[in-house]
Every structure is written in structure tokens, then in C-alpha cells.
N, C-alpha and C positions, 0 to 999 in steps of 0.2 A: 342733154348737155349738162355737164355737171361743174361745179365751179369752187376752187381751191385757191388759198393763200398763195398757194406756190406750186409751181410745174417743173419738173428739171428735166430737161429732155437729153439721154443720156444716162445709162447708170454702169458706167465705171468707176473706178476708186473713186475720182471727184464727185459723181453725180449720187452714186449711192451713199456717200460719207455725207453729202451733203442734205439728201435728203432724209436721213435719221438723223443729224444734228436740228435741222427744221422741225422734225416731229419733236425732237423733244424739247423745241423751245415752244410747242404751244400752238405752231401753225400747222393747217389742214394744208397736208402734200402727197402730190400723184411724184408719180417716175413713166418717163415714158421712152421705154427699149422695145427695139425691132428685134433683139436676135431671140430667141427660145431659151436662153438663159439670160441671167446677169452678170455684175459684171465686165463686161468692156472686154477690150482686146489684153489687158493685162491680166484677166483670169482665166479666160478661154483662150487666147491663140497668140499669150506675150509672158509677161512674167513670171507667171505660175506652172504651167506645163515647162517650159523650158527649166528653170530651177529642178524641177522632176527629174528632166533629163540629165542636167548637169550632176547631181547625187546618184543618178543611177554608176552614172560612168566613173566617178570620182571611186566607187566603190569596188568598180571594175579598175580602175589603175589600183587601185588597194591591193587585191588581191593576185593582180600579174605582178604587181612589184617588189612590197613591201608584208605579205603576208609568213613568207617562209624565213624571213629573218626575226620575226613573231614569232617563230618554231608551230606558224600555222599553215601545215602544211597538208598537203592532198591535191587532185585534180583542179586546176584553175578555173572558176565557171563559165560555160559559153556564153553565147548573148542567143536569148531569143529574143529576138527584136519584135515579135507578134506581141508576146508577153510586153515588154519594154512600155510598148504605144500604151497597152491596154492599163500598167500603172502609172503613165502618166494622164490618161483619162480619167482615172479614181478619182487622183488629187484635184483634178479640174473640178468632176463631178462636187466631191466632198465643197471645195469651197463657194462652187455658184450654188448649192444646194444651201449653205449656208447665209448668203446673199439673201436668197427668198425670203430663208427662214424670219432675217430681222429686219424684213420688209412687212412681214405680215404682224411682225414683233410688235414693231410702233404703228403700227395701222397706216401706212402709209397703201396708195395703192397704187398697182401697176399697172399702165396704160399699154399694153401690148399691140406695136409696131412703132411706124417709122412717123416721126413728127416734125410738124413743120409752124409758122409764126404766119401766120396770115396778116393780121394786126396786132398793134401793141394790144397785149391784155386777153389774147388769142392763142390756143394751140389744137392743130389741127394734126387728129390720127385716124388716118383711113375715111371715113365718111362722117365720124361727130367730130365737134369743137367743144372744144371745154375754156370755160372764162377763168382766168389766173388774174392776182393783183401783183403779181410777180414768177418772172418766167427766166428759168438760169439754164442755159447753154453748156453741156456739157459733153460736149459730142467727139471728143478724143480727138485722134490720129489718124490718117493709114500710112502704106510703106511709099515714100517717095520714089518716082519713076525715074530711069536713067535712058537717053537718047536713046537708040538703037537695040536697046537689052527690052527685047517684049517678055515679057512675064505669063507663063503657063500654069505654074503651079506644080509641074511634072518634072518637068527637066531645068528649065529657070524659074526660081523659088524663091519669095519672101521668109521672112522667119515663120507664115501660115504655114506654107508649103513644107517646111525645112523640119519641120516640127511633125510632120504625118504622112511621111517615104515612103513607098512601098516596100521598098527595103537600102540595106545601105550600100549608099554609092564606092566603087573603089575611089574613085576618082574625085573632086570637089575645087571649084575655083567659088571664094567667096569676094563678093565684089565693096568693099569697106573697110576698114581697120575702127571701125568703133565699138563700142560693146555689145549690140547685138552681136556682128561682126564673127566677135571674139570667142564671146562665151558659144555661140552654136559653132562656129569651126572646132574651139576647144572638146565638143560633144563628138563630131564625128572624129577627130584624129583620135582620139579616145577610143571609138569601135575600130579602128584602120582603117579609116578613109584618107587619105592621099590631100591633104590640104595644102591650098596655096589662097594667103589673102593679096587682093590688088588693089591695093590703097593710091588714089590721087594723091594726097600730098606725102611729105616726106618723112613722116614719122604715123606711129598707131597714136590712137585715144588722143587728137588734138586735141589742146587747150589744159591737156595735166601734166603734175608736176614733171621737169624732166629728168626725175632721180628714180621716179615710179615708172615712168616711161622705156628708160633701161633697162631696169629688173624686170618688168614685166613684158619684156619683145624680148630676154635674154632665157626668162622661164617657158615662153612659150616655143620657142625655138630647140629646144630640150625636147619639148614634149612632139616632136615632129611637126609643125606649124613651119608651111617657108612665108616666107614676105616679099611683095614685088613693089618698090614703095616708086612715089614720083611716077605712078602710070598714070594716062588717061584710058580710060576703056571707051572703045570708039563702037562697039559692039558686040553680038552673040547671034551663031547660028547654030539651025539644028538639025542634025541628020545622022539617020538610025541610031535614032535613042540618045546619042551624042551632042554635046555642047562645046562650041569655038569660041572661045574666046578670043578677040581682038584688041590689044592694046599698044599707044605710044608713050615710051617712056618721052620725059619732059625735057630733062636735061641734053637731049641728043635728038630725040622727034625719030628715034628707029622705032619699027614696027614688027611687033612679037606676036603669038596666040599661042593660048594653053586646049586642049582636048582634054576634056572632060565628062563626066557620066552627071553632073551636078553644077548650077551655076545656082549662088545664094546670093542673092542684091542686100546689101545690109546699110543701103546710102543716106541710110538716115529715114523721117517720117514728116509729113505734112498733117496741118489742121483738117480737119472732116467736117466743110459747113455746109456740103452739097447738098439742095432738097430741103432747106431751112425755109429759104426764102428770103434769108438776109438781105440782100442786094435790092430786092423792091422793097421793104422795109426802110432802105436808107442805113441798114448799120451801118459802120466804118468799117475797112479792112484794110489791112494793110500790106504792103507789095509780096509779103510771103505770105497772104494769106490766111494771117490772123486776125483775130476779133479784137477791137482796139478798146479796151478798158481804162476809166481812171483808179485809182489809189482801191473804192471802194468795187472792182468789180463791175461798174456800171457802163454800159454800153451810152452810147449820145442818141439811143432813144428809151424814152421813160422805164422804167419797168422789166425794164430785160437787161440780163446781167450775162456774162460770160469768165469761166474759169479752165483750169488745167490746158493739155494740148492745144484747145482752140486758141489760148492767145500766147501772149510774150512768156517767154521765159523755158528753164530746161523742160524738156517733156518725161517727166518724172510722177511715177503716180503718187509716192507722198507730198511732194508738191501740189498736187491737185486735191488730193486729201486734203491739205491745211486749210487751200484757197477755198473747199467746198465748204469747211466748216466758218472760214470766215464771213463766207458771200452771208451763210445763217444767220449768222448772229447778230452781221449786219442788218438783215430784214428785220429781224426782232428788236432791233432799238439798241444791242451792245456795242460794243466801239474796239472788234476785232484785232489785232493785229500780226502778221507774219514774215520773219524777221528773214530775208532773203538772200540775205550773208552767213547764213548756219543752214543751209537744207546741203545735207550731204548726197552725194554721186558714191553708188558702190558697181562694181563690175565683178559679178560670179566665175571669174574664174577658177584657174587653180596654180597660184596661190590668188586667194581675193586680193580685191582691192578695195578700200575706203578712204575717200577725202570729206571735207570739209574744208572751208573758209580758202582762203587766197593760197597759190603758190609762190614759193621762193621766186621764182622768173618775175612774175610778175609784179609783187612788192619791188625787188629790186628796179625795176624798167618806173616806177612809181616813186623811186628815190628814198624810200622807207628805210630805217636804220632797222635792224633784225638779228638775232641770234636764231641759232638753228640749232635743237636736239634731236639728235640721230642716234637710235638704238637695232643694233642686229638680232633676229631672234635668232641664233646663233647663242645668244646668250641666256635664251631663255630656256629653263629646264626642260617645262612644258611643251613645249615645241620640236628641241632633239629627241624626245622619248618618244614622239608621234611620227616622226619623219616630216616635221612641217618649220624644219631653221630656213628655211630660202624668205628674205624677205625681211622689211625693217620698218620700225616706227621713226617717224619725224616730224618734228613739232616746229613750228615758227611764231616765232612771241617777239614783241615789240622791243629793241634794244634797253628803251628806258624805262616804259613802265609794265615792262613783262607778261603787259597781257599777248593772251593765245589768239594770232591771226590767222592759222591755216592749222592743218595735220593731214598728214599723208602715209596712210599704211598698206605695206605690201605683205602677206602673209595668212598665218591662221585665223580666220573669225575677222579678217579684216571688215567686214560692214556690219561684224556688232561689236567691233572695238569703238570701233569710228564715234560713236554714240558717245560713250563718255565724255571724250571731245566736244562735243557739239552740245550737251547739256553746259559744260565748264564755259564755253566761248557763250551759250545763253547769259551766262550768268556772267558774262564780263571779266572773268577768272584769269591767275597766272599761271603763268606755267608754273610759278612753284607751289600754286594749292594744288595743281596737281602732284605734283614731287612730293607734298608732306602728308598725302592722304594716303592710308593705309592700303597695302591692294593686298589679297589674299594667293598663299605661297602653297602648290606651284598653279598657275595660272598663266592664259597667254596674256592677261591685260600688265600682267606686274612691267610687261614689255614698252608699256605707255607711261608708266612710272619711271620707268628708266630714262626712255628721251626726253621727258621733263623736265629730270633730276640735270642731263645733260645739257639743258638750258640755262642752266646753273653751276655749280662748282665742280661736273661732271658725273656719271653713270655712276653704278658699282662695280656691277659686272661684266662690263664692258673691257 
């Protein structure tokens, strides 16, 4: 039995972020994962493979599209899709290979398998326990289930599934309009697969802005993406090889199905506390399933702390990064904080998308006085030279004192524009420190200059 500061059981972005933050504040820390890599579902079978695939295909609309008016011209490349998997196992490889490496960096050590909390101050993997003075919860996500849709992994597919085909479907009904959803429908129509998403309520990506909303169901409809909105899906069968979709639209309760070679459930994701043993422990949870933390982290029993997916908040792996670094420092005696009004939402499509902070809908429904700077990249040079003007900056700042409550970007580098934003609203910033800060010419950010600038006495180039 061996006995450590600290135990994180769990090592994705949260768990592993947090346990090299632990090491380097001074405290002796294990990590304890079940799978044969590290990691989490964000390195191996969520954010990182998928991003793969999305630049593989992005690359491929380059070249059916936009290469011969480049005056780059010659035979269009096919897809081998054996090759495809295999570079997006590289990049998997490269960064859980990576993961080890700065595990073995700061000495931290890995507890290989599935772990569980016997008693406070306890964690139990396989046949030894190991004594902790502090034990963090970090045990992610899986894909949330839908009545009737059973899940194979062949024919009806999670983004696990959806991410390692045996080969490509003509056919695909994806069952979500959220960003998983998006960005892997966006991958298959991309190879020509025959996409249709079937979203319950009545619009994609609930809860964002509705000016991104438009542009981005207006750009995906371009790219062959249909939409079934206001369905309920009441089920899925399967025979020879084939998947039935069944659903009721809302507004009328008539009843449709689609035939397809591929059904993608993208309904969202649930906390993973199975097999803890939380429940005889006495944590808290709560009615969806999450670990009930106060301010620092701290579960309502001693000792044991929970972060990222497992509790409240978006299921975001820098989110869980932050929270991992915080639960740290907190152990260590610092006085942490993570400001939960700036962790930006990006969606890999094409064109991206990047927000931060509030939207216009909602400030307004909150009775907030507001100006809005809205900039086209249309206008920006960098953007027509690339094929990438579809798509716009827009900024929301306080009527009176100017500061930046929201930004919402459609277009190029959207989720590393977003960034600038979200450092200026750190810092409590106005729109017009944005507006008088130099951005360098031609670039897609001079684009965020612009709606800033439009915050105020108007654009330039607009």
C-alpha cells in the first residue's frame, strides 16, 4: 500500500492538468486511469482525433473547391480512408504519448486501472489501496442514451463509433444539432456521405447567439447538411446493415423515418461516477447525476474533491483544466480562482465558431442597455484572399461603461480569435481598448478591431 498527498482518479484534461499542477506545487501525486493510455475521452475518442478528421476533410474541400482558381491545378485527391484513420491515430498517439511523458516529467505516478473510494482517505485499484490525504474525482463523461436508439457502435454510433467506420457511409442520420453533432456530420458530408441532422428543438447549437445561429445552419446547408428540426426521435431499427430512423415532428405529432447506412447519437454526454462508490460513501449528487461541489471543489465529505464533467457546469475540457488547476492550489494553501463568465465555447466547423461571455438575446431578456459591434469578414483582406469572407465579428459592451460582455465569431480562426476577447473581458476591458490597440495588417484578427471600432464611432472598412 502506498500513500500520497493526493490521488486523482481520472486522467483527462482535468485530471492530468491537475495532477502536474499538484506535483509542482510540492505534493506527492498518483493518477489513477483504467484505459492503456492517458488522457480521457478528449484525447483518445473526442477532441483530438476528431479535430484530425475535421483538417483532414477541410483540406479535401480545399482542393475540390478552391485549388484551381489557385491556378492549382491537377487531379483532385481521393480519400483513402484506411490511410485517413491511420493519421488520425498518429495525432492520438503523438499526444497520449505525450501525456506519459509529463507524467513521468514531474514524477508523478500512474496507478493503472479502474478506481474506486472505499473510505474517505482510501482508493482502491484492483486488489491494493492506497492512503491519500486528498482524493479529486475526475472521471469525465460518457455519450448520453436516447429511449429506443440502442447503440452498437457499427450501425448506431456515438462520436466512439463515428470516429473509427469501417468505411464511409453513403448514407447518415445524425441524431443532435449540437457540436459534436455538427463538426462529425460536417466530416462525413465532406467525404459524401448523404447527411441529415435530427434535432428536438427548433433551432442547432441551443443557447447561442442567434446571429451565429443563422450564419452557421445557412453555411452548413451550403456545404450539403439537411436539418429536421422540432423532431422527436421515437427510435432506430436495424436490418441488413441498414438503420430506421423513426421520428415525430412536434408541431403536428405526424410520423416520418429516414433509411440509412449510419445512425450518429450526438444527444449530448452524462457524468461517469459508475464503480466509485460514491453512493455508499454518502457523496451528494445530484438529479443529473453530478458530483455536488461547493465554491472550493469540495465534496460534503472531507477530503474528496470533484471537478470537470463530473459536476456542474459546461462539459468543456479547459474548463476542467482550470478547475484541475484550481482544486491544486487549493490543496496547497493558494486561494485559487476561475472566473466562469470568460471560459469560451468553440465549435470546429467550417467556418468556426468562437464565443465568450453573454449573448445579445440574453442581455436583452436581462434588461441590460447594450451596443453591438458587428464586423463582416467580407471586409477583411485576409479572409477574401483565402476564400474564408463567409462569417462575422460581434462584439457586445455595455451602453454606458463600455465594457465587453459577450463576442461572438463566425468565420476564420474563430476559436483563436475568440481568445483576445476573452483575455480583454479578463481584464475588465472596453471595447474601445480594443478599437485603439494596434492589430497587425493583413490579418483575420484586424476583423475584431473592426467590431470594436464599431462599438463606437463606427468600422473603417466596413
Amino acid at each position: 500500500m502506498s500513500s500520497y498527498d493526493v490521488i486523482i482518479i481520472g486522467a483527462g484534461p482535468g485530471g492530468y492538468v491537475s495532477a502536474i499542477r499538484c506535483a509542482q506545487l510540492g505534493l506527492k501525486t498518483a493518477i489513477v486511469e483504467g484505459r492503456d493510455t492517458l488522457g480521457g475521452t478528449c484525447l483518445n475518442v473526442g477532441c483530438i482525433p476528431s479535430k484530425a478528421m475535421l483538417h483532414a476533410t477541410e483540406m479535401l474541400h480545399e482542393a475540390e473547391h478552391n485549388f484551381a482558381e489557385m491556378g492549382l491545378k491537377g487531379k483532385t485527391p481521393s480519400v483513402d480512408w484506411k490511410q485517413m484513420l491511420t493519421y488520425k491515430e498518429n495525432v492520438v498517439g503523438q499526444n497520449t504519448g505525450g501525456i506519459e511523458f509529463l507524467m513521468k516529467k514531474n514524477k508523478i505516478d500512474w496507478i493503472k486501472g479502474w478506481g474506486s473510494i472505499p473510505a474517505a482517505g482510501k482508493v482502491k485499484v484492483g486488489d491494493d489501496t492506497h492512503d491519500a490525504k486528498h482524493i479529486i474525482v475526475a472521471s469525465g463523461s460518457e455519450p448520453a442514451s436516447l429511449p429506443g436508439v440502442e447503440v452498437d457502435e457499427k450501425t448506431v454510433v456515438t462520436s466512439t463509433g463515428a470516429l473509427e467506420l469501417g468505411k464511409i457511409p453513403k448514407s447518415m442520420v445524425v441524431i443532435g444539432a449540437g457540436v459534436i453533432g455538427l463538426e462529425l456530420g460536417s466530416v462525413y458530408a465532406r467525404l459524401g456521405t448523404d447527411v441529415t441532422v435530427v434535432e428536438f428543438l427548433d433551432t442547432i447549437t441551443p443557447g447561442m447567439d442567434k446571429d451565429i445561429v443563422r450564419a452557421l445552419k445557412r453555411a452548413l446547408e451550403k456545404q450539403g447538411l439537411k436539418f429536421v428540426l422540432g423532431a422527436a426521435v421515437q427510435g432506430t431499427t436495424i436490418k441488413n446493415n441498414k438503420a430506421t430512423v423513426t421520428y415525430k415532428l412536434r408541431k403536428d405529432d405526424s410520423e416520418h423515418s429516414l433509411q440509412v447506412d449510419t445512425v450518429l447519437v450526438a444527444t449530448g454526454r452524462k457524468p461517469f461516477t459508475k464503480g466509485l462508490g460514491l453512493e455508499d460513501l454518502g457523496v451528494a449528487i445530484s438529479d443529473r447525476g453530478q458530483i455536488k461541489t461547493d465554491d472550493h471543489y469540495r465534496t460534503n465529505i472531507a477530503g474528496i474533491y470533484a471537478i470537470g464533467d463530473a459536476i456542474d457546469g459546461p462539459m468543456l475540457a479547459h474548463k476542467a483544466e482550470d478547475e484541475g488547476m484550481a482544486v491544486a492550489e487549493g490543496i496547497a494553501g493558494q486561494h485559487p480562482h476561475v472566473n466562469y463568465g470568460v471560459i469560451p465555447g468553440v465549435i470546429y466547423t467550417h467556418p468556426e465558431v468562437g464565443t465568450v461571455g453573454q449573448s445579445e438575446d440574453v442581455l436583452k431578456k436581462e434588461g441590460r442597455k447594450i451596443k453591438v459591434g458587428k464586423f463582416s469578414f467580407m471586409g477583411n483582406a485576409r479572409a477574401k484572399a483565402n476564400f474564408m469572407g463567409d462569417g462575422f465579428v460581434k462584439i457586445i459592451a455595455d451602453a454606458e461603461t463600455d465594457r465587453i460582455l459577450g463576442a461572438h465569431i463566425i468565420g476564420p480562426m474563430a476559436g483563436d480569435l475568440i481568445h483576445e476577447i476573452c483575455v480583454a473581458m479578463e481584464f475588465g476591458a472596453a471595447a474601445e481598448d480594443l478599437a485603439r490597440t494596434c492589430h497587425a495588417h493583413p490579418t483575420y484578427s484586424e476583423a475584431v478591431r473592426e467590431a470594436a471600432l464599431a462599438c463606437g464611432n463606427g468600422a473603417i472598412h466596413a
